[in-house]
C-alpha positions as CSV (number, residue, x, y, z in Angstrom):
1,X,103.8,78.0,87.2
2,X,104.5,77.0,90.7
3,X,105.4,79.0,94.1
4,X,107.5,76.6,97.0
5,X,109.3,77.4,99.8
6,X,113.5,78.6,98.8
7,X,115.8,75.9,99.5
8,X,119.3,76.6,101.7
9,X,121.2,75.7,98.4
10,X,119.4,78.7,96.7
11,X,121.3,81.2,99.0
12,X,123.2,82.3,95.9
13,X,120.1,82.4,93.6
14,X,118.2,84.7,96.5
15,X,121.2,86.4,96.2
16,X,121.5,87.4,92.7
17,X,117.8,87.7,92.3
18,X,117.9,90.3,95.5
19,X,121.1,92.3,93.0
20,X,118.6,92.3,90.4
21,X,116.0,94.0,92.2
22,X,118.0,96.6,93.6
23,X,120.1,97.2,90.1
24,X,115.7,97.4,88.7
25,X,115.2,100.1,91.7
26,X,118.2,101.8,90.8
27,X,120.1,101.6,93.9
28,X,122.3,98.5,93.5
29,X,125.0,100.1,96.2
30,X,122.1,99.0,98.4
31,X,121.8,95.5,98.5
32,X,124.5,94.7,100.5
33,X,123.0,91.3,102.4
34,X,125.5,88.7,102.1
35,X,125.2,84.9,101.0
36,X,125.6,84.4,105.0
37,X,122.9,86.2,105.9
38,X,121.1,85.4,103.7
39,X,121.4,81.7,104.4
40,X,121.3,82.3,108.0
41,X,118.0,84.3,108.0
42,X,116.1,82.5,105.9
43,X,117.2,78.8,106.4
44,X,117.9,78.9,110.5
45,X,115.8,76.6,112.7
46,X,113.4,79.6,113.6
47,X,113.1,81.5,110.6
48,X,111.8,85.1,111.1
49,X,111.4,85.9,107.3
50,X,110.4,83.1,104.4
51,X,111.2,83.6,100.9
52,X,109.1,81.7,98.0
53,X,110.4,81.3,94.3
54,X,108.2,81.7,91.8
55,X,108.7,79.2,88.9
56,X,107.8,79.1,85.2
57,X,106.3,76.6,83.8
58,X,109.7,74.5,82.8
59,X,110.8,74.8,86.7
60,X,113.0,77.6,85.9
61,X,113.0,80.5,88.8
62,X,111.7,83.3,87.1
63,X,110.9,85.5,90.4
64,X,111.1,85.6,94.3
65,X,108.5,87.0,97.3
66,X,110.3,87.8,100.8
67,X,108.0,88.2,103.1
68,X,107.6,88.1,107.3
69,X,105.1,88.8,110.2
70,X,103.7,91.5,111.4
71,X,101.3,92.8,114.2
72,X,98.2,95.2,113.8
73,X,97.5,95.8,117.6
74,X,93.9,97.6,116.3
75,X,92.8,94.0,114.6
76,X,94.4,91.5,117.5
77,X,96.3,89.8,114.4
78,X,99.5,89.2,112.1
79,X,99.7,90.0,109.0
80,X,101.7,89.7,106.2
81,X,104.4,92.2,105.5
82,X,105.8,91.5,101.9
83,X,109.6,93.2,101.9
84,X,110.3,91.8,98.5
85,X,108.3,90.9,95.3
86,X,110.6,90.5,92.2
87,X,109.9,88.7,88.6
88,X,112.7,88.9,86.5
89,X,112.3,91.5,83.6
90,X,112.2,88.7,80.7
91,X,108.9,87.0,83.0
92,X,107.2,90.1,83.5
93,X,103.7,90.3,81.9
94,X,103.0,86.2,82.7
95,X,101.0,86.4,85.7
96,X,103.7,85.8,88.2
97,X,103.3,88.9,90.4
98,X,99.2,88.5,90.6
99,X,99.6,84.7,91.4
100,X,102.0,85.6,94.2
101,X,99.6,88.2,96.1
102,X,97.1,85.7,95.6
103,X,99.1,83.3,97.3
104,X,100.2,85.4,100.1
105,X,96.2,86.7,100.2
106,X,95.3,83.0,100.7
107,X,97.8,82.4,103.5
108,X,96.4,85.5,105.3
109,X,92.8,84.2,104.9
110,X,93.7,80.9,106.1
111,X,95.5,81.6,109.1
112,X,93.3,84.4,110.1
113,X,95.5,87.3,109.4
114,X,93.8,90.8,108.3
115,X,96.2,92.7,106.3
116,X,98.8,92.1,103.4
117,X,101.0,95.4,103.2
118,X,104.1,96.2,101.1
119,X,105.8,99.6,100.0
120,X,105.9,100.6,96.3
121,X,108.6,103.2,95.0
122,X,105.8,106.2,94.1
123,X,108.3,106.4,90.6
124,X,106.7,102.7,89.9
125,X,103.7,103.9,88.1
126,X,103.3,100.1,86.5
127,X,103.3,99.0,89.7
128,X,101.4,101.0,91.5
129,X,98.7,100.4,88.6
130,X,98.9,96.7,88.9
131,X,98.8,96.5,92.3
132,X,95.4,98.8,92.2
133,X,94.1,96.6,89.8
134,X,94.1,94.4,92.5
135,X,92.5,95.9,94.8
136,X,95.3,97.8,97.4
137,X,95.2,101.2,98.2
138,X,97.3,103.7,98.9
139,X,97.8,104.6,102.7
140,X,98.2,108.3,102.4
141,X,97.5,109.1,106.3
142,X,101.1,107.6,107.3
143,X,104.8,108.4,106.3
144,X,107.2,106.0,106.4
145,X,109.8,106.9,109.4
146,X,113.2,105.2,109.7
147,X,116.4,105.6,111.5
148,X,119.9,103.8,110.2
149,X,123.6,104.6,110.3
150,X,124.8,107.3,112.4
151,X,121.3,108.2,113.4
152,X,121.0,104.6,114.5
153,X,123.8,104.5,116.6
154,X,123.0,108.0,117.6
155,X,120.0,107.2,119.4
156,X,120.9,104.0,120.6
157,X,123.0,106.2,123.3
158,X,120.8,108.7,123.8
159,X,120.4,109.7,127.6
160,X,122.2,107.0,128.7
């Protein structure tokens, strides 16, 4: 198997790789990026998030990691926030999933980044098994928080 860098004429592949994952986390209405953003975020000059396909062992692309930077102000560092990690269901079981975290663990240690996070549906139970396996843990002290749509706009105006 082999993880490399996406090329700009794999927009479309991100793409239906991206519908798969939503369609597998049952919420396909979702996934609305389109094939020009994706191809403008991931292949611009200044990239601000990098995606990696995961190949078998025929060079077929059996899986995708999207992944970008992020700050811990507590360590001084980035680290690696991975938005993304899909295998396609037929792949699943091959070691594709564990080679990727080990690949994003060995960029972390290399550039001297403390922390590889991610989110996991809590309905995941596989998941959330495999990725124990490997040594994460579950961050029970915080809640995710998020604003979007109306709320969004909402507060953009706030006291203004």
């Amino acid at each position: 198997m082999k993880i490399r860098p996406a090329h700009p004429g794999e927009a479309a592949l991100i793409h239906e790789l991206i519908h798969e994952l939503a369609v597998f986390e049952k919420a396909p209405e979702s996934a609305q990026a389109t094939l020009a953003q994706i191809s403008g975020a991931f292949f611009c000059q200044h990239p601000a998030v990098f995606c990696d396909m995961i190949e078998d062992e025929e060079g077929l692309v059996q899986g995708l990691g999207i992944w970008f930077l992020n700050y811990s102000t507590w360590t001084g560092t980035h680290g690696i926030y991975l938005e993304d990690l899909y295998i396609r269901e037929s792949a699943r079981g091959r070691g594709y999933g564990k080679a990727f975290l080990r690949h994003l663990a060995a960029l972390c240690v290399a550039r001297g980044y403390h922390r590889l996070q991610w989110w996991v549906l809590d309905w995941n139970q596989s998941a959330i098994d495999f990725y124990q396996g490997l040594g994460a843990q579950f961050m029970d002290e915080w809640t995710v928080m998020r604003v979007d749509g109306v709320a969004l706009a909402t507060l953009s105006v706030l006291d203004q």
